[in-house]
N, C-alpha and C positions, 0 to 999 in steps of 0.2 A: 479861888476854891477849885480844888479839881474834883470833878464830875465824871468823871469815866469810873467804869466800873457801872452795875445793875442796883434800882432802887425801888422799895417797894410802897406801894402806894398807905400811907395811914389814912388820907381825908381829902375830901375833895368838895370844899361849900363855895355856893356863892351866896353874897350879900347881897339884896338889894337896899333900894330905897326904904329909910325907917327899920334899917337895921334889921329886918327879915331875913332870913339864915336857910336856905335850902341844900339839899344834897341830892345833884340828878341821878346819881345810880344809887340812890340811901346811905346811911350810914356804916354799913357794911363794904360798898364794893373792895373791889381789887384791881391793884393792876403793878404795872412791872413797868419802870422808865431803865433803857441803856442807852449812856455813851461809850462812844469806842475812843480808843487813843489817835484813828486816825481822821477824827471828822464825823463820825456817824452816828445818829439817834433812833428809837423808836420806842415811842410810849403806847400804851395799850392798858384802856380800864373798861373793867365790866360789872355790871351788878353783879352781887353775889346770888348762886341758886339759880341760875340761869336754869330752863327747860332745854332737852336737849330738841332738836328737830324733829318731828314727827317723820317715817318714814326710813328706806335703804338710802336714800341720796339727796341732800339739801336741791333738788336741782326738782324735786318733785313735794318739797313739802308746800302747804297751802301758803298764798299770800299772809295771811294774821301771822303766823307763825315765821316767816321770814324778816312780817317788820316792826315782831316784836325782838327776833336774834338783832337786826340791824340797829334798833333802838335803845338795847339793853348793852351796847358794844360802842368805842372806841380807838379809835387805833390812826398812826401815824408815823411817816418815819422819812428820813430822809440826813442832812447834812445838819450841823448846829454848829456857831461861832459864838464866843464869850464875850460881852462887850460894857465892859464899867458900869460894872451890877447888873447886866441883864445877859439873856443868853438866848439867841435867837436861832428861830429850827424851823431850816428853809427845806419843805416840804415838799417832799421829789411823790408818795404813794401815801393813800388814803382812805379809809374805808368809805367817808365821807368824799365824792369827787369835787368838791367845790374847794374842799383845802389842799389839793395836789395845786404845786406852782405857787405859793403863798408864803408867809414870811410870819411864823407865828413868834412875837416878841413877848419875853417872859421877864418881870424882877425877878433879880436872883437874890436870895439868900438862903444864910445859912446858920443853923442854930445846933451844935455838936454833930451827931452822925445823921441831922434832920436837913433837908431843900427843900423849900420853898418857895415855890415858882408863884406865881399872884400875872395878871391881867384883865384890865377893864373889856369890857366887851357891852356894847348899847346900857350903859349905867350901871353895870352890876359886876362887882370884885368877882373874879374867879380865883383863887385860892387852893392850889394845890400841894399837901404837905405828903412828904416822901422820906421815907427813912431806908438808908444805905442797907443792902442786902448782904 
């Protein structure tokens, strides 16, 4: 399948145990996944109706309000390689610093102009479905 080109996000659940169905940024968020033709990715999701930052300069808004933007936001970007149905997106910059240097491994599939990406993570499917922009 080729992947390059910009995608935008339709859903983002995960599953737990007993078939419990959650959605971290609700049923609403948004976000934008790009490959580039030469190697290059970066996905980015956020609740939708985000608050903008209280204040002239994120640098002076109150803590609540910083770790509700940080909480309500994802974002990642770095190199990605296709590998017999999966596509892995080795992780150079991170909103989150724990995923900079990391190796995120995705199933890939594909169902018409729809990707979805799925990975386990401590028992629980993560399930990200993306429709070609």
């Amino acid at each position: 399948m080729n992947l390059v080109g910009a995608w935008r996000l339709v859903e983002w659940r995960i599953a737990g145990a007993g078939g419990r169905v959650s959605h971290p940024f609700g049923t609403d968020a948004v976000g934008l996944l790009c490959y580039t033709p030469d190697g290059h990715m970066s996905a980015t999701i956020s609740r939708a109706g985000r608050a903008p930052l209280p204040g002239a300069s994120p640098r002076h808004a109150p803590a609540e309000a910083l770790a509700e933007a940080f909480t309500s936001f994802f974002a990642y970007a770095g190199r990605y390689e296709v590998r017999d149905g999966y596509v892995a997106h080795d992780v150079e910059v991170a909103l989150n610093p724990v995923l900079a240097g990391t190796v995120q491994v995705r199933e890939l599939n594909a169902d018409g102009d729809r990707l979805i990406l799925a990975a386990e993570e401590d028992g629980r499917w993560h399930t990200l479905i993306w429709k070609r922009s």
